[in-house]
PLY file of the C-alpha trace (Angstrom):
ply
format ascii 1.0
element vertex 402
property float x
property float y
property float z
element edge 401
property int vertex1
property int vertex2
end_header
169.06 -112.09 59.82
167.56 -108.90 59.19
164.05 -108.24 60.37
161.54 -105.22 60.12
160.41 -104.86 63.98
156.77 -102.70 64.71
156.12 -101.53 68.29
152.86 -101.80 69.22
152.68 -99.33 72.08
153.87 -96.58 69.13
151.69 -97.71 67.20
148.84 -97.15 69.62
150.72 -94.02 70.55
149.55 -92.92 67.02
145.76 -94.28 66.72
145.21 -92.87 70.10
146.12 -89.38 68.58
143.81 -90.00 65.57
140.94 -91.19 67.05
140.85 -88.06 69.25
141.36 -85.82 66.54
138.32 -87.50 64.62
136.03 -87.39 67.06
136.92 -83.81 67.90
136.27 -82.53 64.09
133.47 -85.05 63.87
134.47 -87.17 60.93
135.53 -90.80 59.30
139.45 -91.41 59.72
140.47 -94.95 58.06
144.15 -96.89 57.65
145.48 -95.89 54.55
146.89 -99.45 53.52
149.10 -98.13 50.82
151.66 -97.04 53.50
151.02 -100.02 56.21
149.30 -103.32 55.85
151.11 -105.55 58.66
147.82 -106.97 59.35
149.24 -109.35 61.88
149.08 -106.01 63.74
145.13 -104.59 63.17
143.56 -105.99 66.41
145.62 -103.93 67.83
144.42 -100.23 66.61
141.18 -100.88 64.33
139.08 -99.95 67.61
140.82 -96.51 67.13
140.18 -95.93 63.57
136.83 -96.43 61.25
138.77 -98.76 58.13
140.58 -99.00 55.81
141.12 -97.64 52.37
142.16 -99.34 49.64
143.92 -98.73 46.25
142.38 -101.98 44.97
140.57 -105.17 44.99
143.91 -106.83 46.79
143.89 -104.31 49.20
139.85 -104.32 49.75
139.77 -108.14 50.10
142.62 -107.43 53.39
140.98 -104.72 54.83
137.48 -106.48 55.04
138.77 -109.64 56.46
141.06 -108.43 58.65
140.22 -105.10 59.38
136.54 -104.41 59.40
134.30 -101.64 59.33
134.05 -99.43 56.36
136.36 -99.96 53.47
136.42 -97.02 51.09
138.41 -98.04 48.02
139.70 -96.05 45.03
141.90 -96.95 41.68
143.02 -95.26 38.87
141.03 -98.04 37.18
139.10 -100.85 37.55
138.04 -103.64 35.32
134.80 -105.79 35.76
136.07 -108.52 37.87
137.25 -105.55 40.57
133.66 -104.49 40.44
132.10 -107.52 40.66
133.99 -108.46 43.95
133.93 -104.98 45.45
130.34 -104.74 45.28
130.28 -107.63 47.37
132.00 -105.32 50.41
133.35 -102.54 50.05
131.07 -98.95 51.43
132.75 -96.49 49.14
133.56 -96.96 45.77
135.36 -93.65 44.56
136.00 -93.96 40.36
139.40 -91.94 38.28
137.05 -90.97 35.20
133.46 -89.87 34.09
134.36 -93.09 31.66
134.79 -95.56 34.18
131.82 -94.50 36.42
129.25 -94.76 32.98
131.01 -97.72 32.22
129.91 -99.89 35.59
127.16 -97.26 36.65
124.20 -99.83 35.72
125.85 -102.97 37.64
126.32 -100.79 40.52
123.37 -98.91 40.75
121.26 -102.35 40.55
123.27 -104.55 42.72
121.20 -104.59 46.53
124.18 -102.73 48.59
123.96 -100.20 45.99
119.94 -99.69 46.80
120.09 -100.24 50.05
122.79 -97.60 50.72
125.41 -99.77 52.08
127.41 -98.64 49.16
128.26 -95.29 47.64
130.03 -93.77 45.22
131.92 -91.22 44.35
134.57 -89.53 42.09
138.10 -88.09 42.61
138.62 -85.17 41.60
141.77 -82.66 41.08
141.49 -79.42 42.46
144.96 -78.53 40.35
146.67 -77.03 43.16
149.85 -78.14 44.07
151.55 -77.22 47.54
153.99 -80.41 47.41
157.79 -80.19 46.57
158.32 -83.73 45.14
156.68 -83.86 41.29
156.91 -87.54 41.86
154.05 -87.44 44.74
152.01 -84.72 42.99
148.70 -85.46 41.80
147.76 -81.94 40.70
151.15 -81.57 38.21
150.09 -80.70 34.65
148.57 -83.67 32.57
148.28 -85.64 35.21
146.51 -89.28 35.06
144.73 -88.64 38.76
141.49 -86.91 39.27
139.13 -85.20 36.92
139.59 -81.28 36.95
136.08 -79.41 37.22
136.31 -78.33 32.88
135.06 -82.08 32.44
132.59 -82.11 34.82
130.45 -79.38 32.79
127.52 -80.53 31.94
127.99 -84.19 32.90
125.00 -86.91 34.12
126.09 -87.43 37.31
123.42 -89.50 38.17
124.35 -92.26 41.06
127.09 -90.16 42.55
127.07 -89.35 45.91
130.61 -88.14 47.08
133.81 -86.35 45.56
137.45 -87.65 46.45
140.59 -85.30 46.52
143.91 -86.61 47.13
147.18 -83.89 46.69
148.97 -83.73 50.14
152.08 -86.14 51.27
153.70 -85.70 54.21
152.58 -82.06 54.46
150.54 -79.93 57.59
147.52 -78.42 57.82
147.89 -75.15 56.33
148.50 -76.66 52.64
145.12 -78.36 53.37
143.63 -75.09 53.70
144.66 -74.01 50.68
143.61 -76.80 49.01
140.20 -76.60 50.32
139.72 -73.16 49.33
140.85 -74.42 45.60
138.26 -77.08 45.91
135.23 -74.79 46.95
135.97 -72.38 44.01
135.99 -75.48 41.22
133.41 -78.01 42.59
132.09 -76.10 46.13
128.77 -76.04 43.37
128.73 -79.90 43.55
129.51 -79.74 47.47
126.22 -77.58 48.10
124.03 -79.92 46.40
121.80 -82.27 48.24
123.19 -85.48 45.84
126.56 -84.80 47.55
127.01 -86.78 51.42
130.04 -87.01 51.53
133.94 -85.35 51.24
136.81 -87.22 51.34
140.15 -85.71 52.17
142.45 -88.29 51.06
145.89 -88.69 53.09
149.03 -86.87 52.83
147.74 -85.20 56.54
150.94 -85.73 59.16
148.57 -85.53 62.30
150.93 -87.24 64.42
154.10 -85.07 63.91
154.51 -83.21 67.12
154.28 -79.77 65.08
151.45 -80.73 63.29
148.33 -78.08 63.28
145.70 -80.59 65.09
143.10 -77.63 66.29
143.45 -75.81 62.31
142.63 -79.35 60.97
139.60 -80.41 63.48
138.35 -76.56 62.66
138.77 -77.30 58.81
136.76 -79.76 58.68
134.08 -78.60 60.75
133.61 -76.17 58.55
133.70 -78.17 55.58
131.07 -80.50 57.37
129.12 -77.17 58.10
129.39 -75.56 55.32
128.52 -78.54 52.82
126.24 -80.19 54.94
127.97 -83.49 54.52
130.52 -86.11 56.29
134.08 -85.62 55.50
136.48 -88.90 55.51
140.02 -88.80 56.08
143.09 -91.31 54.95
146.31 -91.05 56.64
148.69 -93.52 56.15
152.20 -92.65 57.20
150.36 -90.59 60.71
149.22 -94.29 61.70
152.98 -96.25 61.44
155.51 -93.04 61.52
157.88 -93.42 64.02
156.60 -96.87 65.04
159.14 -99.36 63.68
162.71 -99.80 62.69
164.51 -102.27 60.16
167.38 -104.27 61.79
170.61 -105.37 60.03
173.98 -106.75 59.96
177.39 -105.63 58.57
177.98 -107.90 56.11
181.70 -106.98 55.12
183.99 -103.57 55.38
186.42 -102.39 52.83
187.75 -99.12 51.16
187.99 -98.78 47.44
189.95 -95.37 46.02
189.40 -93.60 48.88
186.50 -94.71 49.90
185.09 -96.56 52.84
182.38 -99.03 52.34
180.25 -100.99 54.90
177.86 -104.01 52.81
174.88 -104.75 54.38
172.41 -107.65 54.63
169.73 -105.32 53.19
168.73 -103.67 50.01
167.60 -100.25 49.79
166.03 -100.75 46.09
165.12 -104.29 47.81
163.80 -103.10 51.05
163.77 -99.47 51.51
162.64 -98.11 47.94
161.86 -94.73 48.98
165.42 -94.36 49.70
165.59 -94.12 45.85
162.65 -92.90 44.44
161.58 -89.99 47.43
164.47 -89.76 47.97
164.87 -89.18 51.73
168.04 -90.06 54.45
167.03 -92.37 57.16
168.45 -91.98 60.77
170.97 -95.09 61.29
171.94 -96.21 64.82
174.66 -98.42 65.83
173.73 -100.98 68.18
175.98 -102.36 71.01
175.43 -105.03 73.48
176.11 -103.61 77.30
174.85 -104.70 80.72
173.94 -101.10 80.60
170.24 -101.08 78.88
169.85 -97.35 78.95
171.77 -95.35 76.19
173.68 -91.98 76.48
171.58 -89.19 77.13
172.88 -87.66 74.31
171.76 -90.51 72.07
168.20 -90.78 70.36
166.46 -93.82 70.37
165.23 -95.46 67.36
161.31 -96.20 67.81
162.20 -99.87 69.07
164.78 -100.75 71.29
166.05 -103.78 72.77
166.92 -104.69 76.42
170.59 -104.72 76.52
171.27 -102.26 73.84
172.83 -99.12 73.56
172.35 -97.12 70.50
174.90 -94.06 69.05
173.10 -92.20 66.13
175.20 -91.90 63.10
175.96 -88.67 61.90
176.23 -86.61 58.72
179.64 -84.90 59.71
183.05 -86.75 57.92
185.09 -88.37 60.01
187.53 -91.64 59.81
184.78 -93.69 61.01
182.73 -92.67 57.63
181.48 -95.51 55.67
179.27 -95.86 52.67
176.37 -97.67 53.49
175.78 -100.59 50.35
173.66 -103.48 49.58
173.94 -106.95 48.36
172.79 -106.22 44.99
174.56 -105.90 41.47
172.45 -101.93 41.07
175.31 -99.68 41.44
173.29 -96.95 43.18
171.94 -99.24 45.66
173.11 -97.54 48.48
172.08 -95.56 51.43
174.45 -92.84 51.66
177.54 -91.98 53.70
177.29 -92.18 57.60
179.84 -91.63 60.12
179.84 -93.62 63.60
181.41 -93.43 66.71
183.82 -96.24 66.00
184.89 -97.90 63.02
182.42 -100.75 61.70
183.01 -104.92 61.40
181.19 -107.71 59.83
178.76 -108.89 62.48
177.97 -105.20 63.80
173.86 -104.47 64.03
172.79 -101.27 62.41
169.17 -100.02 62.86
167.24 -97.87 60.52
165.20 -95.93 61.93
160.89 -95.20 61.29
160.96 -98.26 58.75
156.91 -98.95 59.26
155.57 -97.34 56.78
156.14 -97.33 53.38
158.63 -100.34 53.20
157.05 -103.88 54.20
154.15 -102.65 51.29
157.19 -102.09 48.53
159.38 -104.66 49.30
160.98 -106.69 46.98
163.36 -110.14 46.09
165.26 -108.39 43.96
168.38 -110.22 42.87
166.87 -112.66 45.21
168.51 -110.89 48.58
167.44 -111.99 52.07
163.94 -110.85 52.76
164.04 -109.43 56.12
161.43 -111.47 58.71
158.91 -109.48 60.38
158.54 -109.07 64.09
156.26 -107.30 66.35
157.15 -105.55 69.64
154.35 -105.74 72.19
154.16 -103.29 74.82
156.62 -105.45 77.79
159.24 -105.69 75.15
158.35 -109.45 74.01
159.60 -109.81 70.03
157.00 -112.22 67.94
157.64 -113.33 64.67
154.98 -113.14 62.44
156.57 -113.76 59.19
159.44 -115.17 58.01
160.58 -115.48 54.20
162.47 -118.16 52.78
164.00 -119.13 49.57
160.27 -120.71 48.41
159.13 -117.37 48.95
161.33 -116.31 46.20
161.24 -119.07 44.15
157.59 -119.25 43.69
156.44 -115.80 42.84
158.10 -116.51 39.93
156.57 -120.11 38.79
0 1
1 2
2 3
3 4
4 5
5 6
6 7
7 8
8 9
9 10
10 11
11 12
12 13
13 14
14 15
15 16
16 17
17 18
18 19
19 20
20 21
21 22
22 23
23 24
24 25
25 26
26 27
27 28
28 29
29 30
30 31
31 32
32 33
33 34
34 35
35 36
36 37
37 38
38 39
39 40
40 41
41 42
42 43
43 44
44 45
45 46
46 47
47 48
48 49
49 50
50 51
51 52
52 53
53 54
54 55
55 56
56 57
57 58
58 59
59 60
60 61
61 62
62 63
63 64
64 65
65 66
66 67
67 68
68 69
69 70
70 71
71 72
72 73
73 74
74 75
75 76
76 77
77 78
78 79
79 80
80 81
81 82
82 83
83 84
84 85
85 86
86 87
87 88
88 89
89 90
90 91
91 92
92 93
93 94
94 95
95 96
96 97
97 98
98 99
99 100
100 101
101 102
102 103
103 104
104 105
105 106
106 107
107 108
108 109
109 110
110 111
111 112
112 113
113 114
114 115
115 116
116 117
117 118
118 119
119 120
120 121
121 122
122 123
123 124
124 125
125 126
126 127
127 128
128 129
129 130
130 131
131 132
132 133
133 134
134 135
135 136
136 137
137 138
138 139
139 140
140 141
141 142
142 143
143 144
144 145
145 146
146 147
147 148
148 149
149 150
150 151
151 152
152 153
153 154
154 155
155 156
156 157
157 158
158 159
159 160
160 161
161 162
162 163
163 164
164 165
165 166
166 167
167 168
168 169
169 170
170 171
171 172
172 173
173 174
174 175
175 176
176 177
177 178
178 179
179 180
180 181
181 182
182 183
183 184
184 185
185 186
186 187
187 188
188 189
189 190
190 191
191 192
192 193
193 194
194 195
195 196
196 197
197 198
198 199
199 200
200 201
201 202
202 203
203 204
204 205
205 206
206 207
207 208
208 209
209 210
210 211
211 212
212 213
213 214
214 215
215 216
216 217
217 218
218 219
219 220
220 221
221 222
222 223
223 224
224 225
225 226
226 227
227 228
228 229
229 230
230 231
231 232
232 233
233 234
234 235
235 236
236 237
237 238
238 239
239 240
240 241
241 242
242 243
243 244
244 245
245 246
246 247
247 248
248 249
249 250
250 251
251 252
252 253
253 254
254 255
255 256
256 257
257 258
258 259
259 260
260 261
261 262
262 263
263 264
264 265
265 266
266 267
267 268
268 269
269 270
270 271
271 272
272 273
273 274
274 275
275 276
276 277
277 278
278 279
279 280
280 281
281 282
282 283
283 284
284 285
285 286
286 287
287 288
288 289
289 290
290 291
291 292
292 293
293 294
294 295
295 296
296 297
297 298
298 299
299 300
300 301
301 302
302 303
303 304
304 305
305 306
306 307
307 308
308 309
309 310
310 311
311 312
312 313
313 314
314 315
315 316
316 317
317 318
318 319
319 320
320 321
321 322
322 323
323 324
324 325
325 326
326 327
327 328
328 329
329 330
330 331
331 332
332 333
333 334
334 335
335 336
336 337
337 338
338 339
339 340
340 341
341 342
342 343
343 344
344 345
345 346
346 347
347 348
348 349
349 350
350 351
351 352
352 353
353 354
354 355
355 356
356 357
357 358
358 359
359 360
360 361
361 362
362 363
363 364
364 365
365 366
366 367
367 368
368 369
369 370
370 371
371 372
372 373
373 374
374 375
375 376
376 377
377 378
378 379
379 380
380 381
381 382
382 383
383 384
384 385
385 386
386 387
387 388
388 389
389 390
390 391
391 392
392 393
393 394
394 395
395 396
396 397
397 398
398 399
399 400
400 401
């Protein structure tokens, strides 16, 4: 059966890379739990990181019992049970609208974490300045629903307030957060310099753990924000904590060509499964797996971020070639596929296919769609022992929808 599989030394690869570039530029750096919330895995990295943040009160209620420390939480929206349970825990509570914040400003501001300063809040804001390429991940396109743009902050009672929130990056390095910054200080660096204001926070979209990403040009940006505002700056990464930390194991289900075509079904859905497949869209690196008494695989071959004693793996390529398949799922959407991939040797029901950096961004958007297979969840720990932590079954499916 398929199965998502984290590895918990690349994990810890990753956290050891952010909590060195925190403490080198000073700041907050929390688990963005929008692109990883395996919390079966926390213990392992919260020491390296100061929280979570949340998009919610679902998300919230996770990070504080099984995370810890701060958790700074932001939604487009809340209503007045949100509020009521977040005030209970959560240490930032960033608001989408001047309406929202005057609606629950008097709860807030009386409850005890509020007055004791256990609790602060802030706004998010949209410095409208886009550096993205994908309209569908950018908060700063025209009319959009995130952040308040500095025209409606004129002249607004901003009493209570004690931090500004800017999200725009995804996937993108350090030099597009410079120019966002410098778009920020010209529309709300007014707001910055006052005393009211203790606190920045970056948002996520920052790849830190790429191997080309600008670490010294981010630890020097925000040392000079921290400088310049005289206030803490948080950051939010979510896809620098899990990339390259976890693949998603299948089977070939059945092979078959159809006018020409050549089409390997899989035990996974990427509508089901691997959404952003879809919706980014983006090509994931596929490896074919094959048992040999030989555990190490041809020098020629990447690995996938997990591998498996006994295994060697043979990346598939883009190039045609009779060994070319179409890659399709289980499910009755025509488009659900992944794409055309050619292997080393033509493909058979029973063959294991890997997709590789599956950590983030998948387990959170998964689906039952057409009621497939969920795949099971397994972690890797650092002398290659596999535990299952979760494994779905037809109740799982069944009762989501009663």
């Amino acid at each position: 059966m398929a199965s998502f599989i984290i590895s918990i030394a690349a994990l810890k690869r990753n956290t050891a890379i952010l909590r060195e570039t925190k403490e080198a530029a000073g700041c907050k750096l929390v688990l963005a739990l929008k692109g990883f919330a395996c919390w079966k895995a926390f213990p392992y990295i919260k020491n390296d990181l100061d929280g979570c943040c949340a998009s919610g009160s679902w998300e919230a209620r996770l990070a504080h019992q099984h995370f810890g420390n701060h958790v700074v939480t932001y939604s487009p929206a809340y209503n007045e049970d949100d509020i009521t349970e977040l005030l209970e825990f959560t240490t930032h509570l960033d608001f989408n609208s001047l309406g929202q914040w005057l609606r629950f400003r008097k709860t807030i501001m009386a409850h005890p974490r509020f007055k004791s300063g256990e609790l602060q809040c802030g706004l998010r804001i949209n410095p409208e300045h886009s550096t993205g390429s994908t309209p569908l991940y950018d908060p700063c396109v025209p009319g959009s629903r995130l952040g308040i743009t500095a025209d409606q902050l004129e002249g607004a009672d901003l009493t209570g307030l004690s931090g500004l929130h800017f999200h725009t990056l995804c996937e993108q390095g350090a030099e597009d957060l410079e120019s966002t910054l410098a778009a920020v200080d010209e529309k709300f660096g007014h707001l910055l310099r006052s005393p009211q204001f203790t606190y920045l926070n970056m948002g996520g979209g920052h790849w830190i753990t790429k191997p080309d990403y600008d670490r010294d040009r981010l630890i020097r940006l925000v040392r000079e924000a921290q400088e310049k505002y005289d206030l803490e700056v948080w950051l939010e990464p979510g896809e620098a904590v899990a990339i390259h930390t976890g693949v998603l194991r299948c089977e070939v289900v059945d092979v078959f060509e159809s006018m020409g075509h050549r089409h390997a079904i899989l035990d996974i859905s990427a509508t089901g499964h691997l959404p952003d497949v879809l919706e980014m869209p983006y090509r994931p690196d596929v490896f074919l797996a094959e048992r040999s008494a030989d555990s190490n695989p041809p020098e020629s071959s990447k690995q996938p971020a997990v591998t498996l004693d006994g295994e060697r793996y043979y990346k598939a390529s883009d190039s045609s070639s009779p060994s070319t398949y179409q890659l399709g799922c289980p499910t009755c959407l025509a488009g659900d596929v992944f794409g055309d991939y050619s292997f080393p040797r033509e493909l058979k029901p029973g063959d294991t296919l890997i997709f590789d950096d599956m950590a983030h961004y998948t387990m959170v958007k998964t689906t039952t769609f057409n009621g497939v297979k969920h795949p099971s969840i397994v972690l890797q720990h650092p002398n290659g022992r596999l535990e299952t932590v979760r494994e779905f079954g037809f109740e799982d499916f069944r009762d989501r929808l009663s």
